[in-house]
N, C-alpha and C positions, 0 to 999 in steps of 0.2 A: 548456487541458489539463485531463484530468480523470483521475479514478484510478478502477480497477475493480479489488474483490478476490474470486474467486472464493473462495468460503469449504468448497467440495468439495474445490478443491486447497491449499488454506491446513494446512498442519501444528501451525502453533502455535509456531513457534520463537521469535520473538519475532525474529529478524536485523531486520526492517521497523523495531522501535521500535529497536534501539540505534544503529540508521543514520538516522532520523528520528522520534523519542521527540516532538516536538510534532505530527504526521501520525500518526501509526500508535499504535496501541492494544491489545492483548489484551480482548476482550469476554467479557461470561460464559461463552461456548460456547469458551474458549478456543483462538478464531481471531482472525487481525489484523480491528481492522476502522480504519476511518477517524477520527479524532475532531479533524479540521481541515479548511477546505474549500478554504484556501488552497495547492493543491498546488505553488504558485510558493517554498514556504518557505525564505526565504534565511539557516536556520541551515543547512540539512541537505540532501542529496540522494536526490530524490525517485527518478529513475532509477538511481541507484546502490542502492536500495532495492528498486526491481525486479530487476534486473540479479541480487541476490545471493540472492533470495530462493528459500528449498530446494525450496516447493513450485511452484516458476514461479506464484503467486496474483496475481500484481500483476499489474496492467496498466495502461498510461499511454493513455490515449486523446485525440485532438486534442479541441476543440470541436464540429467539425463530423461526427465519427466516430459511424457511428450504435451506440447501446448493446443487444449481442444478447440 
């Protein structure tokens, strides 16, 4: 599994980090960005992080998903 954040459609809300605070980040441009590479992380849910996010930015890609 792999995570993709579109940083066009990212708003900046921050829902990603308070659903997954060790995965998800606020970068300088205040957009989510990644700052784990383990998207398996078993504090938090990584799809539930997608799922709720406002700007739909997330996306869960398989491994074998080619990256567009």
């Amino acid at each position: 599994m792999r995570i993709k954040i579109d940083k066009d459609l990212c708003v900046g809300c921050g829902m990603c980090i308070d659903i997954c605070p060790y995965v998800f980040d606020l970068g300088d441009d205040g957009k989510a960005k990644l700052i784990s590479k383990d998207p398996d992380c078993s504090t938090c849910d990584v799809e539930e992080a997608s799922e709720k996010c406002v700007g739909r930015a997330i996306e869960i890609l398989e491994d074998d998903d080619e990256d567009e």
